[in-house]
C-alpha positions in Angstrom: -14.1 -0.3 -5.6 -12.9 -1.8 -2.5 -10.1 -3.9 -2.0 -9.5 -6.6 1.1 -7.5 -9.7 1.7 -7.8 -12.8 3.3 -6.5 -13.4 6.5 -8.7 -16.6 7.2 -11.3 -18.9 5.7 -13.0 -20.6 8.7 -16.8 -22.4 8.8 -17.9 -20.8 5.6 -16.8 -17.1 6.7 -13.5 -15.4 5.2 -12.2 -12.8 7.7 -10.7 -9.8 5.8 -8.9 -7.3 6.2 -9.6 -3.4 4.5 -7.7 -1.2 3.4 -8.2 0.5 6.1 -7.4 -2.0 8.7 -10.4 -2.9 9.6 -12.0 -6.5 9.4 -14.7 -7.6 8.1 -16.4 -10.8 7.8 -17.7 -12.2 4.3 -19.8 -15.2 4.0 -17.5 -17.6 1.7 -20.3 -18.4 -0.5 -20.1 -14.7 -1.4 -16.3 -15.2 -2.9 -15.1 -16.5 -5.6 -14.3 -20.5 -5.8 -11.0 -21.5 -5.1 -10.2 -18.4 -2.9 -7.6 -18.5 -0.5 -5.5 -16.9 2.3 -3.8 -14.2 1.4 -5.6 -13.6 -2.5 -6.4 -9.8 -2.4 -9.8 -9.3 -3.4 -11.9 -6.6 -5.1 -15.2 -5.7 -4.6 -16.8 -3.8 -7.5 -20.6 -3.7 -8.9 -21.9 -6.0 -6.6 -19.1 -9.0 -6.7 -16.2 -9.8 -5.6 -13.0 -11.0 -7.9 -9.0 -12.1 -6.8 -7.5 -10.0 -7.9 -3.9 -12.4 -9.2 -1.9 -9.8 -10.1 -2.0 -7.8 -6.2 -1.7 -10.9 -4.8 1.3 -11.5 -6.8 2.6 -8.2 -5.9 1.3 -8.6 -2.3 2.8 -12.3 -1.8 6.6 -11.0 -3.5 6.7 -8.1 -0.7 6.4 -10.4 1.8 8.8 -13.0 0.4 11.0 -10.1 0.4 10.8 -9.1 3.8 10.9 -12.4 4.7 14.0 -12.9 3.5 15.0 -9.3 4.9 14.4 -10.2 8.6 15.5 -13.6 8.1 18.4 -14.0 5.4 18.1 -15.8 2.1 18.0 -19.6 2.4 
């Protein structure tokens, strides 16, 4: 199992990020519909999934140090 997220979506390409670090470039036609920036995905037996409940997790971290660096609105 591999996991990535989605830094971009551009021309029918998603550019992804590793775990690793590393990017890699998936055809979009390859994902999931209704993928977006920022959805983690897994890649296991040949297809890809979001994965909602890392993405969840992923997107409340950042909220968090969002509001960290920036104060709470």
């Amino acid at each position: 199992m591999k996991k990535y997220v989605v830094e971009e979506i551009e021309n029918g390409v998603a550019k992804c990020e590793n775990e690793d670090g590393d990017f890699e470039f998936i055809k979009s036609d390859l994902l999931p519909s209704g993928v977006k920036e920022g959805n983690v995905l897994i890649f296991e037996d040949g297809f890809y999934a979001v994965s909602q409940s890392e993405t969840a997790e992923r997107k409340k971290r950042m909220l968090e140090l969002q509001e960290k660096l920036f104060g709470k609105k």
